[in-house]
PDB file with SEQRES, HELIX, SHEET and CRYST1 records, atoms N, CA, C and O in Angstrom:
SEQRES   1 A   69  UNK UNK UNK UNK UNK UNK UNK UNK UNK UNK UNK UNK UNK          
SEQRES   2 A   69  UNK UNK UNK UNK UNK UNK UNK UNK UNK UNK UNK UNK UNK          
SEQRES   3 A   69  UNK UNK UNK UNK UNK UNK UNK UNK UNK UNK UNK UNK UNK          
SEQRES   4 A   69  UNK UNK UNK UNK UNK UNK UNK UNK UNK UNK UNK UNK UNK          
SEQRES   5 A   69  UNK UNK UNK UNK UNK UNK UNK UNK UNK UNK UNK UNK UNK          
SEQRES   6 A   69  UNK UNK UNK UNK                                              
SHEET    1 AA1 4 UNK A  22  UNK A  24  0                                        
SHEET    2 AA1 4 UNK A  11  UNK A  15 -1                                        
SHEET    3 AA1 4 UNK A   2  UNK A   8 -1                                        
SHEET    4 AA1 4 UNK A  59  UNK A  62 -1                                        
SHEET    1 AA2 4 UNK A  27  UNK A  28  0                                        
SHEET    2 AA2 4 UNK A  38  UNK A  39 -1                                        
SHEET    3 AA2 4 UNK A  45  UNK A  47 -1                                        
SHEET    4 AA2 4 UNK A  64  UNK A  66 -1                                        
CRYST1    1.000    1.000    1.000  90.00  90.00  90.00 P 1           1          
ATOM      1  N   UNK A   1      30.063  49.907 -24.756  1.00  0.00           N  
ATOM      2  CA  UNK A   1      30.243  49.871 -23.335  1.00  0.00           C  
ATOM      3  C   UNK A   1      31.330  50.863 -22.948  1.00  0.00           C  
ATOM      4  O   UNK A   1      32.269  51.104 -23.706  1.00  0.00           O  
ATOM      5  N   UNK A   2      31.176  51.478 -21.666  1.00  0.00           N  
ATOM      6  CA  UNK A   2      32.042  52.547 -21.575  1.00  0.00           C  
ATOM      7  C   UNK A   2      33.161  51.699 -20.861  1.00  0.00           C  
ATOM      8  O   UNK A   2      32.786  50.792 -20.118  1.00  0.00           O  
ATOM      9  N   UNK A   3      34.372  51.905 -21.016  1.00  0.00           N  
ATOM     10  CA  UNK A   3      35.659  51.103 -20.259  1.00  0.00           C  
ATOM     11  C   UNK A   3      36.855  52.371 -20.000  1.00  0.00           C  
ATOM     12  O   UNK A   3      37.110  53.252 -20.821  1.00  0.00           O  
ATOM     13  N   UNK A   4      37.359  52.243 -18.943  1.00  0.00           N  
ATOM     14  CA  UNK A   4      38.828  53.279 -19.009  1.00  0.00           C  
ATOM     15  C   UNK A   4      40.124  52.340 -19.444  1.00  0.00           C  
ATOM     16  O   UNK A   4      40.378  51.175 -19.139  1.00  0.00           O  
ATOM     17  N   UNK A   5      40.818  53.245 -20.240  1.00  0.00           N  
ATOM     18  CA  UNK A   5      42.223  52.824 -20.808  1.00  0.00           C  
ATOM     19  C   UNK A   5      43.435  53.576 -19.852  1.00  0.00           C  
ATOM     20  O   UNK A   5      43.645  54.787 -19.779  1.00  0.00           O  
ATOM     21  N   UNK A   6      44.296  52.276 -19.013  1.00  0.00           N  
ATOM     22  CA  UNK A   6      45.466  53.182 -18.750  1.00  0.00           C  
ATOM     23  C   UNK A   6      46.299  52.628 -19.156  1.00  0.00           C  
ATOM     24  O   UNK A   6      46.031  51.714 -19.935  1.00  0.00           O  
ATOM     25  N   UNK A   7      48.018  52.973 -18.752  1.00  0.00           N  
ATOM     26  CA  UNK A   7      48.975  52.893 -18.979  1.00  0.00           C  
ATOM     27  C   UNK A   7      49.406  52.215 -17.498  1.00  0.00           C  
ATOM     28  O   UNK A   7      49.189  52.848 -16.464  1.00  0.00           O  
ATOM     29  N   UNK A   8      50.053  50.838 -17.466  1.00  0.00           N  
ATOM     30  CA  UNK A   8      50.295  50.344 -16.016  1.00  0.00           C  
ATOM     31  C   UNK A   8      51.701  49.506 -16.578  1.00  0.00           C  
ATOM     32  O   UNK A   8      51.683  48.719 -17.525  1.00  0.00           O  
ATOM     33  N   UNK A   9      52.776  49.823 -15.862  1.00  0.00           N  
ATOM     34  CA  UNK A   9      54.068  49.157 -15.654  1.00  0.00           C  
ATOM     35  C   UNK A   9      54.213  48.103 -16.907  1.00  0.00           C  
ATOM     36  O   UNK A   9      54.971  48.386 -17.835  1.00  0.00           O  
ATOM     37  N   UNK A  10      53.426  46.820 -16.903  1.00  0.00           N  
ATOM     38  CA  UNK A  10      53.467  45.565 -17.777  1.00  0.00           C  
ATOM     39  C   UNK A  10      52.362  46.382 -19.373  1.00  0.00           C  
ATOM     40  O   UNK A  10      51.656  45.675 -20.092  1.00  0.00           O  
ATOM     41  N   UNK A  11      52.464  47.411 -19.496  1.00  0.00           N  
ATOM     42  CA  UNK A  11      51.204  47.642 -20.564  1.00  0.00           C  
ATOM     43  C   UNK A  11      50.221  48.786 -20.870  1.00  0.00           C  
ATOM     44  O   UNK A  11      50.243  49.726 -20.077  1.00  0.00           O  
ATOM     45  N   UNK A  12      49.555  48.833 -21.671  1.00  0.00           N  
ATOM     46  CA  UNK A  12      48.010  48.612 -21.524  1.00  0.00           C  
ATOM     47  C   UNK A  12      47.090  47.996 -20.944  1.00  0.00           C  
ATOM     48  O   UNK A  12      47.083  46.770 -21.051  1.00  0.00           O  
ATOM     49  N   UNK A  13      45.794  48.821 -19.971  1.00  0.00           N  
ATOM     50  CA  UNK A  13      45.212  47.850 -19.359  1.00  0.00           C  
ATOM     51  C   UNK A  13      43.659  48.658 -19.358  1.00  0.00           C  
ATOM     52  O   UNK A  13      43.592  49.879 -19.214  1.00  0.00           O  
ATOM     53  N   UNK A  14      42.749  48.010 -19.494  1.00  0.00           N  
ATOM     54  CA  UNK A  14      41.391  48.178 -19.951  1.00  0.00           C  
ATOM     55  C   UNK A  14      40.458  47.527 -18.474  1.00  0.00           C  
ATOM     56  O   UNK A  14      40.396  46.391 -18.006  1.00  0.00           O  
ATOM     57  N   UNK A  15      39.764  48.942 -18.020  1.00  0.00           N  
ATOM     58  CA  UNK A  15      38.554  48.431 -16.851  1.00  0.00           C  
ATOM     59  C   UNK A  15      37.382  48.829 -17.289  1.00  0.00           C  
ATOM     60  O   UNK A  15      37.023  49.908 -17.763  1.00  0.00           O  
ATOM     61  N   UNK A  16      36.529  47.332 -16.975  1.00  0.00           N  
ATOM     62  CA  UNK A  16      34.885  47.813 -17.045  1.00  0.00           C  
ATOM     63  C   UNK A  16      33.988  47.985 -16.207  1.00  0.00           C  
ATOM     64  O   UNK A  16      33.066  47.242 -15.870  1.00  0.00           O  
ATOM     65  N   UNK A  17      34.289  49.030 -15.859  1.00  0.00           N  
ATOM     66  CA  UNK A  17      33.074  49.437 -14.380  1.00  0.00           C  
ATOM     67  C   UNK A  17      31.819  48.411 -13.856  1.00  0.00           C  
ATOM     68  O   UNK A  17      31.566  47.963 -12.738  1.00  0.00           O  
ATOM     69  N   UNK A  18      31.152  48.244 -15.169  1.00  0.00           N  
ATOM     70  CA  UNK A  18      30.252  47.381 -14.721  1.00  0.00           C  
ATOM     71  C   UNK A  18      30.382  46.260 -14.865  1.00  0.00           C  
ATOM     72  O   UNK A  18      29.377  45.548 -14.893  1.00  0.00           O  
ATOM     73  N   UNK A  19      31.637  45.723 -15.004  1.00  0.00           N  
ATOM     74  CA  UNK A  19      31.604  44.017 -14.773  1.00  0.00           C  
ATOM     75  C   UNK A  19      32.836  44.599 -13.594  1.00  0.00           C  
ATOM     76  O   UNK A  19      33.301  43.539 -13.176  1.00  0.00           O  
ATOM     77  N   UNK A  20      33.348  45.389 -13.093  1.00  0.00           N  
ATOM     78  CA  UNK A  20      34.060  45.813 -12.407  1.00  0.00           C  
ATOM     79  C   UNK A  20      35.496  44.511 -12.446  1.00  0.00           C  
ATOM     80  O   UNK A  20      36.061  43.771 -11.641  1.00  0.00           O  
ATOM     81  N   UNK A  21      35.571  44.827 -13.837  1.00  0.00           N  
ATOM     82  CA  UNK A  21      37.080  44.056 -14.690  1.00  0.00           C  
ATOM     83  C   UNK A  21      38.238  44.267 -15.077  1.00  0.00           C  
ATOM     84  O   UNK A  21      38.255  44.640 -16.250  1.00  0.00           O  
ATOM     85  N   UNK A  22      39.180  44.196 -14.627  1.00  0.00           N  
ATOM     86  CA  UNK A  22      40.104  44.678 -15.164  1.00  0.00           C  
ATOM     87  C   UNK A  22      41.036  43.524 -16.047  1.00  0.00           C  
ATOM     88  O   UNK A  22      41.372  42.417 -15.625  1.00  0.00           O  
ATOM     89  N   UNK A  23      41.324  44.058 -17.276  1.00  0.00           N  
ATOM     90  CA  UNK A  23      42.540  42.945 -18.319  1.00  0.00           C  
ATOM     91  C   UNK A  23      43.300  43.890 -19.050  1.00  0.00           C  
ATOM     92  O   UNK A  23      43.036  44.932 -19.650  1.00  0.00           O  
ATOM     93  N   UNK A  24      44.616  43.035 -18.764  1.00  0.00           N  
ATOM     94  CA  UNK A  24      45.710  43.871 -20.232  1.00  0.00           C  
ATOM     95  C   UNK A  24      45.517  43.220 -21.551  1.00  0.00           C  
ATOM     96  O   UNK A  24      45.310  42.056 -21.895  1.00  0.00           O  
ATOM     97  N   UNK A  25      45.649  44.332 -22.170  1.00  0.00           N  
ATOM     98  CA  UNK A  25      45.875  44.423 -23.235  1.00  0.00           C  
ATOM     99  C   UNK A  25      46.612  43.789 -24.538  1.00  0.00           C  
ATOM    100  O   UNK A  25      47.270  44.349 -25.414  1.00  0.00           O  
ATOM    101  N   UNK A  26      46.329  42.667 -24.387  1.00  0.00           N  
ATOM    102  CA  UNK A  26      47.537  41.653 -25.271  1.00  0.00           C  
ATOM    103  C   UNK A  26      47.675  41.530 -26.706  1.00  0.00           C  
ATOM    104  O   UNK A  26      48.290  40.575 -27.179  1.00  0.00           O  
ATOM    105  N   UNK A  27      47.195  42.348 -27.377  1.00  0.00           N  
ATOM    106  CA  UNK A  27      47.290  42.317 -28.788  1.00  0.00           C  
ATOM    107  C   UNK A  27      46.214  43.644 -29.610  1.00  0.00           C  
ATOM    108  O   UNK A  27      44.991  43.642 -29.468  1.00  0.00           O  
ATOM    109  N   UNK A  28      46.735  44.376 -30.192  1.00  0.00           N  
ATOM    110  CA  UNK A  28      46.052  45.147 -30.728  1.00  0.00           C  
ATOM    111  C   UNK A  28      46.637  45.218 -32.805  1.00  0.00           C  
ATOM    112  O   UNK A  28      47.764  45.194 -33.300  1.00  0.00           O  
ATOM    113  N   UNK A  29      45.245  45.305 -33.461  1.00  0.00           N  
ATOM    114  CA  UNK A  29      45.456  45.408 -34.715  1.00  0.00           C  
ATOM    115  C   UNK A  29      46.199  46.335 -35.385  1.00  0.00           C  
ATOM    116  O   UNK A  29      46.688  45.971 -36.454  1.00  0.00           O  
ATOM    117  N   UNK A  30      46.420  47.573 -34.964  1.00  0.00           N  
ATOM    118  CA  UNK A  30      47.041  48.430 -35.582  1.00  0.00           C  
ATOM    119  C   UNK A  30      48.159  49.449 -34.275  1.00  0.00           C  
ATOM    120  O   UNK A  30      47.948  49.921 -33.158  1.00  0.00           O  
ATOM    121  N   UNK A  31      49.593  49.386 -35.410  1.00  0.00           N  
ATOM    122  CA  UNK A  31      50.176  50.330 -34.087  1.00  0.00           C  
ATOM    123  C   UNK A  31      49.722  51.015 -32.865  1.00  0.00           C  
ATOM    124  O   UNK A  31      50.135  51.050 -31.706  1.00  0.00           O  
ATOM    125  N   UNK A  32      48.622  51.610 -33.575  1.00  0.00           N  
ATOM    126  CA  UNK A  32      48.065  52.874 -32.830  1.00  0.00           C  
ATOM    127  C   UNK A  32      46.475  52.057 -32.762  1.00  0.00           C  
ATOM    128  O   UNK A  32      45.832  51.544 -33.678  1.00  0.00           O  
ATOM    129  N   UNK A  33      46.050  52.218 -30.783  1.00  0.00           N  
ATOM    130  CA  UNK A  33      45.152  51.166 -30.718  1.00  0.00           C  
ATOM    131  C   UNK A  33      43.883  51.906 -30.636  1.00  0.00           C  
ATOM    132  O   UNK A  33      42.886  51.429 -30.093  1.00  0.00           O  
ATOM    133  N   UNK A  34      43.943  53.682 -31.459  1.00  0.00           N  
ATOM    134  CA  UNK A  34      42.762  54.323 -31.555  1.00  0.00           C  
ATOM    135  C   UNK A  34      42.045  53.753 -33.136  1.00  0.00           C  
ATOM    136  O   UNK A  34      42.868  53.667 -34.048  1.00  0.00           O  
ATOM    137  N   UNK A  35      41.135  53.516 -33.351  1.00  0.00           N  
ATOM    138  CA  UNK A  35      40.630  53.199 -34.338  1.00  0.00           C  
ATOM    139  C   UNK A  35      40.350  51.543 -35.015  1.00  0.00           C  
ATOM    140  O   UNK A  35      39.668  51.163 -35.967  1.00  0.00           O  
ATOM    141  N   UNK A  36      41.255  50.784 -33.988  1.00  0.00           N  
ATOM    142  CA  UNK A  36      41.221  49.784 -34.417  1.00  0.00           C  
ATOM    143  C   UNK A  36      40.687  48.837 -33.104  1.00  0.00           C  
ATOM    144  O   UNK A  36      39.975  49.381 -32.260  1.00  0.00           O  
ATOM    145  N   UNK A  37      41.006  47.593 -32.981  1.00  0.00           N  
ATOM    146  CA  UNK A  37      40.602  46.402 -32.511  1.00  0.00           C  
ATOM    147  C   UNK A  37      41.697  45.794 -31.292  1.00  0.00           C  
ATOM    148  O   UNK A  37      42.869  45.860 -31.661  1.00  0.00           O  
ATOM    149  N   UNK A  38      41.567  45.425 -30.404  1.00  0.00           N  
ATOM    150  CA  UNK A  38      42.187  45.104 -29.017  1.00  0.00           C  
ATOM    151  C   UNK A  38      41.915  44.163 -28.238  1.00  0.00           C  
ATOM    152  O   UNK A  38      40.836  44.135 -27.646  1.00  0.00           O  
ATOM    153  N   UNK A  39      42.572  43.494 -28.135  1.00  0.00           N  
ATOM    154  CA  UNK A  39      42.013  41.877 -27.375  1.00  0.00           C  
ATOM    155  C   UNK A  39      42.677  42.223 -26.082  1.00  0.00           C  
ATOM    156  O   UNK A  39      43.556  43.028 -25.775  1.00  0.00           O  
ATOM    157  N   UNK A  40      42.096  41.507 -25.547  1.00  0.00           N  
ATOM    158  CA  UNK A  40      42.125  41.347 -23.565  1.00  0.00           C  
ATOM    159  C   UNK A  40      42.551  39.966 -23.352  1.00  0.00           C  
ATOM    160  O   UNK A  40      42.129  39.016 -24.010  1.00  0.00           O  
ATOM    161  N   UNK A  41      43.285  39.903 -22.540  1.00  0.00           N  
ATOM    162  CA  UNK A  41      43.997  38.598 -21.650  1.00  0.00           C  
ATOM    163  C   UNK A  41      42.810  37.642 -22.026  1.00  0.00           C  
ATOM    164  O   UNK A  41      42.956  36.689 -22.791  1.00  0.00           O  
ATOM    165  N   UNK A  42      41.441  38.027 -21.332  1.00  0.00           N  
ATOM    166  CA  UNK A  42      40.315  37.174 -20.909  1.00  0.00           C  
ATOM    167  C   UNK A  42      39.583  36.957 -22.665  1.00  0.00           C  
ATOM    168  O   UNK A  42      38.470  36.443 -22.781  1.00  0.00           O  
ATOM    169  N   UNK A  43      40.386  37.422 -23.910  1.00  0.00           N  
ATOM    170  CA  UNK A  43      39.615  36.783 -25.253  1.00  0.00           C  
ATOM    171  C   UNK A  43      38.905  37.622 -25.848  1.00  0.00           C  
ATOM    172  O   UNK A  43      38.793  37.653 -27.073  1.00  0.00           O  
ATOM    173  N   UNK A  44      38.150  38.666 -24.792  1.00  0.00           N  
ATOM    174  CA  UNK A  44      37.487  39.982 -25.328  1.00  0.00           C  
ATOM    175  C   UNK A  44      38.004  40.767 -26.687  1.00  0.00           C  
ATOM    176  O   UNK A  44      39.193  41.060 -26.563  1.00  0.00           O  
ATOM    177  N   UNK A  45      37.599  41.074 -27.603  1.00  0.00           N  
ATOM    178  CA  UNK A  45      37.759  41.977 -28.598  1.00  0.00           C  
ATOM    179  C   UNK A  45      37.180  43.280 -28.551  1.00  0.00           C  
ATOM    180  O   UNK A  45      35.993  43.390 -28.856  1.00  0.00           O  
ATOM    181  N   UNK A  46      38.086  44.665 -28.087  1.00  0.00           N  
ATOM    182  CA  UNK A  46      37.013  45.560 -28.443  1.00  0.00           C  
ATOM    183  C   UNK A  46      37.410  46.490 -28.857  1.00  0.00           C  
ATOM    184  O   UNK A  46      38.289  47.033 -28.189  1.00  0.00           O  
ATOM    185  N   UNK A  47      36.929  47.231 -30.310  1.00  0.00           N  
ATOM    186  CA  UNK A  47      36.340  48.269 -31.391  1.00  0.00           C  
ATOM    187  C   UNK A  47      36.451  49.044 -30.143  1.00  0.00           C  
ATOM    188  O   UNK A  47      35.758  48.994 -29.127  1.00  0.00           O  
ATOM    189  N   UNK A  48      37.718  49.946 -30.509  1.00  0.00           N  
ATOM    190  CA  UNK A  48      37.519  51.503 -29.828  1.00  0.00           C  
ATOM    191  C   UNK A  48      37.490  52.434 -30.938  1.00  0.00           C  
ATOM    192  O   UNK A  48      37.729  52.217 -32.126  1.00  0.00           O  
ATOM    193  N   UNK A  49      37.174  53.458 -30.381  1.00  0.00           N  
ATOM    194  CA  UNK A  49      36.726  54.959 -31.147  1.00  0.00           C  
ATOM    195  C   UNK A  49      38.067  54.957 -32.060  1.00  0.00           C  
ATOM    196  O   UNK A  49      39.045  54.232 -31.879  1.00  0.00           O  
ATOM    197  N   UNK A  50      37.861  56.152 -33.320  1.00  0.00           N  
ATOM    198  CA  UNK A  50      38.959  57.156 -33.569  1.00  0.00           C  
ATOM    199  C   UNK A  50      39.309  58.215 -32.882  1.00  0.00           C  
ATOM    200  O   UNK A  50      38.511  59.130 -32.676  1.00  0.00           O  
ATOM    201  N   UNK A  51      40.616  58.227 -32.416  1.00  0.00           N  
ATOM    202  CA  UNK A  51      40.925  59.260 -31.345  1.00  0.00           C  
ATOM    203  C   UNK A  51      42.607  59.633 -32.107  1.00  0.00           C  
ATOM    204  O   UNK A  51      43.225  58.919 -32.898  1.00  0.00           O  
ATOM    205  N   UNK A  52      42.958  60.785 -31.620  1.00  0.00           N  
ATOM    206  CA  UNK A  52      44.542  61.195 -31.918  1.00  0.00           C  
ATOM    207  C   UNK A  52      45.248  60.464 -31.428  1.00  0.00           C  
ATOM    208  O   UNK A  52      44.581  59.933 -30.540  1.00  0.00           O  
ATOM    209  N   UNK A  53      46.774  59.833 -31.420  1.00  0.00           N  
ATOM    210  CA  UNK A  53      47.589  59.165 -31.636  1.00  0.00           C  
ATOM    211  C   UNK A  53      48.399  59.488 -29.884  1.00  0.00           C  
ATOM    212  O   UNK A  53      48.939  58.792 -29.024  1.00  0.00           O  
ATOM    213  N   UNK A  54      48.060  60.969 -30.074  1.00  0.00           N  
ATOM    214  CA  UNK A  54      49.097  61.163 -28.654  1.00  0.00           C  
ATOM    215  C   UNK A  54      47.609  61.691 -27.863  1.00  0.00           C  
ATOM    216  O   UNK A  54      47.615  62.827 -27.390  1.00  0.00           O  
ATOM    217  N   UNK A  55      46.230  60.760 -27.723  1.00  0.00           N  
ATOM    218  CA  UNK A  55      45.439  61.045 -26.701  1.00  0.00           C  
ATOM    219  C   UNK A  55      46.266  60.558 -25.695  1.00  0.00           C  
ATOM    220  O   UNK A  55      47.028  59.600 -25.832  1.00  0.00           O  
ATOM    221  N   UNK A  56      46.035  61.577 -24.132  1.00  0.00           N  
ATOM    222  CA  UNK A  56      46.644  61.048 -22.873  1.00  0.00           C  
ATOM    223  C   UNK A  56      46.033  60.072 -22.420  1.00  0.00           C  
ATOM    224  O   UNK A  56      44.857  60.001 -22.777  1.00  0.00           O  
ATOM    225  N   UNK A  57      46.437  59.216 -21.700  1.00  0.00           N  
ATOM    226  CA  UNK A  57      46.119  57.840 -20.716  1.00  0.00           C  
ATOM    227  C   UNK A  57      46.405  58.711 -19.436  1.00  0.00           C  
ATOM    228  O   UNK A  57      47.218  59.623 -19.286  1.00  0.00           O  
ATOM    229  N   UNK A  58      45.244  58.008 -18.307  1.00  0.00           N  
ATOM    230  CA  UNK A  58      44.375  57.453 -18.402  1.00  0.00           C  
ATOM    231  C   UNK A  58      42.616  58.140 -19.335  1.00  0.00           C  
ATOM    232  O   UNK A  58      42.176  59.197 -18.881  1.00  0.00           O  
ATOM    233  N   UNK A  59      42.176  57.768 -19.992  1.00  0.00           N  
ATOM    234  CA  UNK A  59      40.692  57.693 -20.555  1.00  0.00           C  
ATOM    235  C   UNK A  59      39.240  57.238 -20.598  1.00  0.00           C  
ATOM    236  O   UNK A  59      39.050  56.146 -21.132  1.00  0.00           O  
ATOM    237  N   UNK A  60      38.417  57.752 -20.229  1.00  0.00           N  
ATOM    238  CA  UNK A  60      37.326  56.655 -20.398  1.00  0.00           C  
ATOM    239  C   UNK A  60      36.994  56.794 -21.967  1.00  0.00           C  
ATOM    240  O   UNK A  60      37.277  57.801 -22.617  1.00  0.00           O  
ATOM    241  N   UNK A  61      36.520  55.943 -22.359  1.00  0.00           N  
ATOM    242  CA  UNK A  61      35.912  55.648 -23.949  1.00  0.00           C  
ATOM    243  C   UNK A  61      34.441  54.803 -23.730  1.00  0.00           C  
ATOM    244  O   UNK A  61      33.789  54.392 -22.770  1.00  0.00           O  
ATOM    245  N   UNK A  62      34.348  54.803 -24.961  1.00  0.00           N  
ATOM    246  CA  UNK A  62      32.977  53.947 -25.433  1.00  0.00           C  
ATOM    247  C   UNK A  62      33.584  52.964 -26.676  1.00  0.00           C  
ATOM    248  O   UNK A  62      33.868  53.318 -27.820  1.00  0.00           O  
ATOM    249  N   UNK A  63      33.670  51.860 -26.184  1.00  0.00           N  
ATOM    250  CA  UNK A  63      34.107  50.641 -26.847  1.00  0.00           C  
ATOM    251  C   UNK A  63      32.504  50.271 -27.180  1.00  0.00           C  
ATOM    252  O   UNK A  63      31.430  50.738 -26.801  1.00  0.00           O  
ATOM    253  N   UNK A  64      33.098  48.651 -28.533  1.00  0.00           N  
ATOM    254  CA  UNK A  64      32.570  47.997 -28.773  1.00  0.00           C  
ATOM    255  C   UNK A  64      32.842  46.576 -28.806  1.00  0.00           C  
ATOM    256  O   UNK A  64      33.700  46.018 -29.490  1.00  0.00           O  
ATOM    257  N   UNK A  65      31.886  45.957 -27.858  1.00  0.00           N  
ATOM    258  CA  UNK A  65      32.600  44.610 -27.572  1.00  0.00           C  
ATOM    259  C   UNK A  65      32.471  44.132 -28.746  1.00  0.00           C  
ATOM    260  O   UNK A  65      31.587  44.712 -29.376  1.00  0.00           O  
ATOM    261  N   UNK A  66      33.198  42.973 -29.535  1.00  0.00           N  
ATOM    262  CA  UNK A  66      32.844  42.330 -31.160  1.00  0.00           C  
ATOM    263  C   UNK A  66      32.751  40.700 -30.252  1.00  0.00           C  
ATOM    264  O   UNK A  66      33.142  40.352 -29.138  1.00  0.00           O  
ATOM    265  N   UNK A  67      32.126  40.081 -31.229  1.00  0.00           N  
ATOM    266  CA  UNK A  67      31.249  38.537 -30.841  1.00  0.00           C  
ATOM    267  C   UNK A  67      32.559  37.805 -30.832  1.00  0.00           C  
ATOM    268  O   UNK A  67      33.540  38.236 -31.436  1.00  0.00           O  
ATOM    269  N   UNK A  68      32.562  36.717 -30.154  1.00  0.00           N  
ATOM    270  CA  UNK A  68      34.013  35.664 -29.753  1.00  0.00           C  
ATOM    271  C   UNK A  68      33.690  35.025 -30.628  1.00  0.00           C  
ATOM    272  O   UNK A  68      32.538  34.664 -30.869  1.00  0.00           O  
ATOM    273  N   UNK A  69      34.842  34.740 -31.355  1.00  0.00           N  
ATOM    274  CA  UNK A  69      34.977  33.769 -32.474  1.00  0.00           C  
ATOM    275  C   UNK A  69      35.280  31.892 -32.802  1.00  0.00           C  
ATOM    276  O   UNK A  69      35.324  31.466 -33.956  1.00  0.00           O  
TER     277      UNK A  69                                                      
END                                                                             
């Protein structure tokens, strides 16, 4: 699913156009939240791309939502 990543005052914060959603970012698996896994306020998990370390914010990407556990 395509989502944009910005940078907002309290965070990280992740919108999905077509659920027209917005959630921060409350936990990510690895320092650096290119390559790895990212949970949302609302429980969501999502598999973003490999990208460079100092990509600029704001971004759109192509996430992958992973199944709620």
């Amino acid at each position: 699913m395509k989502i944009m990543l910005r940078k907002t005052t309290d965070g990280l914060s992740v919108y999905v156009p077509k659920k027209d959603l917005e959630e921060p970012v409350v936990s990510m698996d690895k320092d650096s939240m290119w390559g790895g896994v990212v949970t949302l306020a609302n429980g969501w998990r999502l598999e973003l791309p490999d990208m460079a370390d100092d990509t600029p914010l704001p971004i759109t990407v192509d996430a992958k939502k992973l199944g709620e556990e």
